[in-house]
DRENLO-924855 format. One record per residue (C-alpha): residue in one letter; x, y, z. Coordinates in steps of 0.05 Angstrom, whole numbers, plus 5000, padded with zeros to 4 digits. Example, Ala and Ser with C-alpha at 12.3 -4.5 7.8 and 13.67 -1.06 7.14 Angstrom:
a524649105156 s527349795143 
This chain:
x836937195809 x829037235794 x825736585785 x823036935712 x830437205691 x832836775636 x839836375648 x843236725590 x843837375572 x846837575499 x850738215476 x848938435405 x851238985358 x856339235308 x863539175326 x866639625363 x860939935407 x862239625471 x859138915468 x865338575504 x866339175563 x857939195573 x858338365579 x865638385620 x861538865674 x855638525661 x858237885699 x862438175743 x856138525774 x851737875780 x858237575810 x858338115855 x851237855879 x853637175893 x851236875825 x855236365805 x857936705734 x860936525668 x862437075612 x864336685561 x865836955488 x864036615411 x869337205378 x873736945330 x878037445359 x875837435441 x878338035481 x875237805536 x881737685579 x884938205557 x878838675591 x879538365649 x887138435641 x888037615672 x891837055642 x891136305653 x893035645621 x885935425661 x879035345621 x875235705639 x879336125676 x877736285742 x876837025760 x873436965826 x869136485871 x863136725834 x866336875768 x869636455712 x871736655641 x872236305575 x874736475513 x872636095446 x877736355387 x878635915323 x882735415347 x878535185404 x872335225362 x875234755312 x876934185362 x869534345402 x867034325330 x870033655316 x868033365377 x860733555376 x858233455304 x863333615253 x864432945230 x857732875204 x857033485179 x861733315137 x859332705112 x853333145090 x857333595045 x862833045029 x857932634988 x856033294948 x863633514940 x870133194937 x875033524994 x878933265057 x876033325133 x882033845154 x880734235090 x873134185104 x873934395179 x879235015167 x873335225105 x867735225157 x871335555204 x873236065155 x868636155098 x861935965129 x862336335199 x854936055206 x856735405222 x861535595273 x856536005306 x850935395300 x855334955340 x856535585393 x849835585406 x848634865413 x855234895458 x852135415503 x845135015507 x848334455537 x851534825593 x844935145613 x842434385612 x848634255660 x846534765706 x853634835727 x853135665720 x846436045748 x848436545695 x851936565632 x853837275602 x854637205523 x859537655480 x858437485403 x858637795337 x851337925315 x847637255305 x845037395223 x848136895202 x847436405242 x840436435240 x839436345173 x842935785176 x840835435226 x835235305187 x839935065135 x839634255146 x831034295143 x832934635072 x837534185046 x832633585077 x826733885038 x830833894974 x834233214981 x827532914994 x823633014927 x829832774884 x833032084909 x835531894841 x838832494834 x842532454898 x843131774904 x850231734908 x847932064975 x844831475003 x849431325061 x855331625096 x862831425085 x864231475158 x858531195195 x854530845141 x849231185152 x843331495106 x845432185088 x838032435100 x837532075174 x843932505182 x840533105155 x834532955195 x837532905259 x841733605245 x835033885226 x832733705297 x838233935322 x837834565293 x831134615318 x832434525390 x837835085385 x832735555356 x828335395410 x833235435460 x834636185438 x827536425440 x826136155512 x832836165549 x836436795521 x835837585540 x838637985484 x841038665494 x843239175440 x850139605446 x851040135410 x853440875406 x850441515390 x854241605312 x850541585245 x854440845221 x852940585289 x844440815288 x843140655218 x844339985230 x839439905290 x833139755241 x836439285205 x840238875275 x832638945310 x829138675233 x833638125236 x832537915303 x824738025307 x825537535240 x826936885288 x822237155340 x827637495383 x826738195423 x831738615453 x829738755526 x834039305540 x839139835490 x845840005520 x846940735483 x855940685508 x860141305496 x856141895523 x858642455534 x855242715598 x858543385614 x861943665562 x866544245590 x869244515521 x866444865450 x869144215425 x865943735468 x859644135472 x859144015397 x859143355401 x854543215452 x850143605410 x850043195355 x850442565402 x843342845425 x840542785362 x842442055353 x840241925414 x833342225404 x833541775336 x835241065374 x829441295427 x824841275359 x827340675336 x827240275400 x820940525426 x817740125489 x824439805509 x828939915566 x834040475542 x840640585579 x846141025581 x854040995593 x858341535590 x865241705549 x871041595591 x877141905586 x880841255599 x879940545572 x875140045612 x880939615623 x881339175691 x877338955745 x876039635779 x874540035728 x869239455698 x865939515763 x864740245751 x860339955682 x857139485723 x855239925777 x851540445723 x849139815682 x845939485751 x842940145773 x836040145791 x835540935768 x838941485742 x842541175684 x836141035644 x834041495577 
């Protein structure tokens, strides 16, 4: 790995482009080149595993010497959650509204995805600061979201701030005893490191496929991202179809070309790359090395 390469590399796009299969071959390749590897996915719904068809009671699960898997679903985000920051968090929004911890833990899980995601980050951050993985391959929904509100605590600071008799029921914390604005301060910093952490540690790279839903979204995924100071360094265009051999497939790869020619438009002075439609599913170990071999390709593969 280059001394320059970043140690984490992050999938984006809509669902159901390809985001898990291009990050599943993505690690297998640098384990291939004795990196040592973790895919790990932040889906509330991971299929992770299932792509590289493996089961294990171990976390992370181990694929190979290089290689190591783990899988963050609802369940283990609420106890990672919990154990990070959750607690006060919730003293924060506790001393605005009246509700429970477990109630306030299954609605941030739930309602406010954002949250969820904030901690993800800051969970990822720390293992780059362990240094126990040269790489870490990222499969997420796209960050929006999250970064709006990661910036959420310096918000709520700035607008606690100018009104302490208004919210001075707020004054300290039920749990620790602490002042609800040193709380909010310290997320705020928090936060901050996390945004900092994406703009100089992560590579993000764009899925996507060559179908109007799927391209009219690119402006508005690359906006948001440019937003928080964050550039794609390479486009994954998945689903090609390379040699059509029928009136019907010929069609299609006619109007493929045309959103192709589009997302070369769009993403204009970054790294475009093609995979092809197979007629099977990228299921297993073998068949993800065929993606990683095209996706580590020095030419050929490129648009």
């Amino acid at each position: 790995m280059g001394a320059d390469e970043k140690p984490v590399i992050m999938f984006g796009g809509k669902g159901g482009v390809g985001k898990t299969t291009c990050a599943a071959a993505t690690a297998l390749g640098y384990a291939g080149l004795q990196v040592n590897t973790l895919v790990i996915s932040t889906d509330p719904t991971p299929s992770l595993a299932d792509i590289f068809e493996v089961r294990g009671t171990e976390k992370p699960i181990r694929i190979s010497d290089n290689l190591h898997l783990a899988e963050l679903g609802i369940d283990e985000v609420k106890d990672l959650w919990h154990q990070r920051f959750g607690r006060e968090v919730y003293e924060v929004f506790s001393s605005m509204v009246s509700i429970e911890y477990d109630e306030f833990v299954d609605f941030i899980t739930s309602i406010l995805p954002g949250l969820q995601e904030e901690f993800m980050v800051d969970y990822i951050r720390d293992l780059v600061d362990e240094a126990r993985y040269e790489k870490i391959i990222w499969d997420t929904a796209p960050l929006g979201q999250t970064m709006h509100l990661l910036n959420m605590p310096g918000m709520m600071l700035e607008h606690l701030k100018p009104a302490p008799r208004i919210y001075s029921r707020l004054k300290l914390g039920g749990i620790s005893r602490r002042p609800i604005l040193k709380i909010l301060e310290e997320w705020s910093v928090l936060s901050q490191l996390d945004i900092r952490f994406l703009c100089d540690k992560v590579e993000y790279k764009l899925v996507t496929i060559p179908e109007a839903l799927a391209v009219a979204q690119i402006n508005g995924i690359i906006a948001e991202f440019s937003r928080h100071g964050f550039g794609f360094s390479e486009v994954i265009v998945n689903n090609v179809i390379m040699s059509p051999d029928s009136e019907f497939l010929k069609s299609k790869s006619d109007q493929q070309q045309a959103y192709i020619e589009r997302i070369q438009r769009l993403c204009a002075g970054r790294k475009i790359r093609k995979l092809p439609l197979f007629q099977y599913e990228i299921m297993g170990i073998d068949r993800l090395r065929e993606i990683a071999a095209r996706l580590f390709a020095k030419t050929g593969a490129d648009l």
